[in-house]
C-alpha positions in Angstrom: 0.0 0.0 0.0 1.0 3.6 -0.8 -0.1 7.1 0.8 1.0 10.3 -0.6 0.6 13.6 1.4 0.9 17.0 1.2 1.6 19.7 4.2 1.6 22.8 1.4 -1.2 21.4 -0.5 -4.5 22.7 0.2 -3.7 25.0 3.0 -6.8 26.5 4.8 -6.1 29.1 7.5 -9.3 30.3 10.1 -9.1 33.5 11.5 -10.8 31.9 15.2 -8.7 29.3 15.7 -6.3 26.3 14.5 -7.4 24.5 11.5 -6.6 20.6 12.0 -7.1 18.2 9.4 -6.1 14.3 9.1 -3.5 14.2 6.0 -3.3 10.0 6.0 -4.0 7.3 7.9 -2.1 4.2 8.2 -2.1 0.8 10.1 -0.1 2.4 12.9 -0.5 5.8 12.8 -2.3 9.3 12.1 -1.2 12.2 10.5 -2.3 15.1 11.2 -2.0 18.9 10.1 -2.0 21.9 12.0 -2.3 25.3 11.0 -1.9 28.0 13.0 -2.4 31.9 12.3 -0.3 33.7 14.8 -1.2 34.1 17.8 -3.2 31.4 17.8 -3.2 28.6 21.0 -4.0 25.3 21.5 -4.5 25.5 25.3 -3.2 22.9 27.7 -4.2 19.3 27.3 -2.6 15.9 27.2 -2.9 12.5 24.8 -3.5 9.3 26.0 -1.0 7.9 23.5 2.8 9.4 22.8 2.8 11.8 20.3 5.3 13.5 18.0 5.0 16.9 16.9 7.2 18.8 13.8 7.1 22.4 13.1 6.9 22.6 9.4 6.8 26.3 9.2 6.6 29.6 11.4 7.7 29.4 15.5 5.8 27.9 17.9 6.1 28.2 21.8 5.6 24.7 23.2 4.9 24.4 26.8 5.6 21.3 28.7 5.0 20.6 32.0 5.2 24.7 33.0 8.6 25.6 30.9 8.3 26.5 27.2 10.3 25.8 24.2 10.4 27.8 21.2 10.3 25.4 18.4 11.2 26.7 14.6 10.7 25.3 11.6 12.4 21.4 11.4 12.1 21.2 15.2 10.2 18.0 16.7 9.2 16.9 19.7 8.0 13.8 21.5 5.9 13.0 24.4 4.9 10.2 26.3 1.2 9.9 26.9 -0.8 11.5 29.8 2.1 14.8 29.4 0.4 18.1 29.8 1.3 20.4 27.0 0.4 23.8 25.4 0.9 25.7 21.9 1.1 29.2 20.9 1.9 30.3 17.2 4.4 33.0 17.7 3.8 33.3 13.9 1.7 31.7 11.0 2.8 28.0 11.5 2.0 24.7 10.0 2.7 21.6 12.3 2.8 17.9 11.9 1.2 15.9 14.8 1.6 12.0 14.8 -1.2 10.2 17.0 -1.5 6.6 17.4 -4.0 5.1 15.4 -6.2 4.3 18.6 -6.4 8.2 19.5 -9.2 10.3 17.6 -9.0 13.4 15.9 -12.1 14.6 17.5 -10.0 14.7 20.4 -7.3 16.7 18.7 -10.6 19.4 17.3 -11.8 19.6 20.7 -8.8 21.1 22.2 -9.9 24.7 23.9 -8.3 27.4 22.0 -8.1 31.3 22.7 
């Protein structure tokens, strides 16, 4: 089997909050796309699952556990499950966020931003 993605294709910004879509799906994993305008936030939260996150593009402040690191484009980071963690766009950003294929992406929507 072969899945093709895009991060650049089909960008789609909202002025209210992040945009989140799923860009494939495979036996293991998800991958999703976030887009942030700046200023933007997820606010903090926590995954069942570990995670992975890539910044694509832009800066994003990534708070874990009460310190934050300023992530740039090329940075990624890793969590174990059940780690608090928040994100603010400190400019227009597109991130990469790899779930496990047992965690939901309505999870991932229903994340309280600004």
């Amino acid at each position: 089997m072969k899945i093709v993605a895009s991060l650049n294709e089909g960008l789609a910004y909202n002025e209210d909050r992040p945009a989140i879509n799923i860009l494939l799906e495979t036996e293991t994993s998800k991958e999703i796309r976030i887009v942030f305008r700046k200023g933007q936030i997820m606010k903090k939260h926590h995954t069942p699952f570990p995670i992975v996150v890539e910044v694509f593009k832009g800066v994003i402040d990534f708070g874990v556990e009460n310190e934050k690191e300023q992530l740039t484009a090329g940075s990624i980071i890793a969590l174990s499950g059940g780690v608090p963690h928040d994100l603010t766009a400190l400019e227009d950003s597109i991130v990469r966020l790899s779930l496990s294929k047992q965690d939901k992406l309505k999870r991932v929507k229903n994340i309280k931003t600004a």
